[in-house]
Structures are given as C-alpha cells and as structure tokens.
N, C-alpha and C positions, 0 to 999 in steps of 0.2 A: 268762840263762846262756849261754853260747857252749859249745860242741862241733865238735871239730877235725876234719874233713871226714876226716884217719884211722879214726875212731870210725863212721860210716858217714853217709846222709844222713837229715834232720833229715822227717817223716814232714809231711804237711800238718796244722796245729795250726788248731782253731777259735778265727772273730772272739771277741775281740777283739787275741789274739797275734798279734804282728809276729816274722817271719821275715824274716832281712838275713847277706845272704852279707858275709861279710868275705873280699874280694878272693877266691883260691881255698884261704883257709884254713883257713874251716868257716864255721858259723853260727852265730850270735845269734838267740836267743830273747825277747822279751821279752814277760812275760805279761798285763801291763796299762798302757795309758796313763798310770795314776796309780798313785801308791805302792800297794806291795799293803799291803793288814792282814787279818789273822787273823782278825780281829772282822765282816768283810765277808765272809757267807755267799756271796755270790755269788762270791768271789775263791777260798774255799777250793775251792768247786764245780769253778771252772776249773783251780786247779792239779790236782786229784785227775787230773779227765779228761786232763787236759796228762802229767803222770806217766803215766797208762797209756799212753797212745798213744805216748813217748817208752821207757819199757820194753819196750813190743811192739815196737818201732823198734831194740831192743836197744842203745840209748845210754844207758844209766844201769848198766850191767853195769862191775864194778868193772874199773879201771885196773890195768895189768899189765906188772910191772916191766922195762924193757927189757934187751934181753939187751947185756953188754957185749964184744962179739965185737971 
C-alpha cells in the first residue's frame, strides 16, 4: 500500500514489511515477500498487527475532501 507523506509518517512496521520511501512523496508498504493469502495464518497475524500500528500512526483515518478555494 503506499501512503502520501501529506497523511503523516509510516510508523516502524515488523520484519517481514519492507518500508521504501518513494522519492519525497510518501511511502510503500509492502507486507510480505510473497503473495499474501488469507488462508496463511501467519499472514493474517501480520496484517492485523500492521493495521494497528498504522491506525495508532493515524494513517488509515478516512480521506477528506479537498477544499476547492
């Protein structure tokens, strides 16, 4: 998932997610080397914890319509 460096910054995420700045535009997320699937306990383990810590990080808090001034 990528999140626009506006949104704020991306919180430190447990091995095995890779954090990668894209230039100074925000960040890339990615939660597993390999496809994720649903059916891999271990995968769903890590997004749950990955969502918390990215909602305590207040980046998942809904998008808000820009003002057209």
């Amino acid at each position: 998932m990528y999140f626009s460096a506006a949104r704020g910054k991306v919180p430190p995420l447990p091995e095995p997610v890779r954090v990668e700045a894209v230039e100074d535009k925000g960040t890339l997320v990615v939660l597993t080397p390999e496809r994720f699937s649903v059916s891999n306990p271990e995968h769903v383990a890590l997004a749950g914890c990955v969502h918390a810590l990215l909602e305590g990080a207040g980046l998942l808090r809904p998008l808000q319509p820009m003002s057209s001034k």
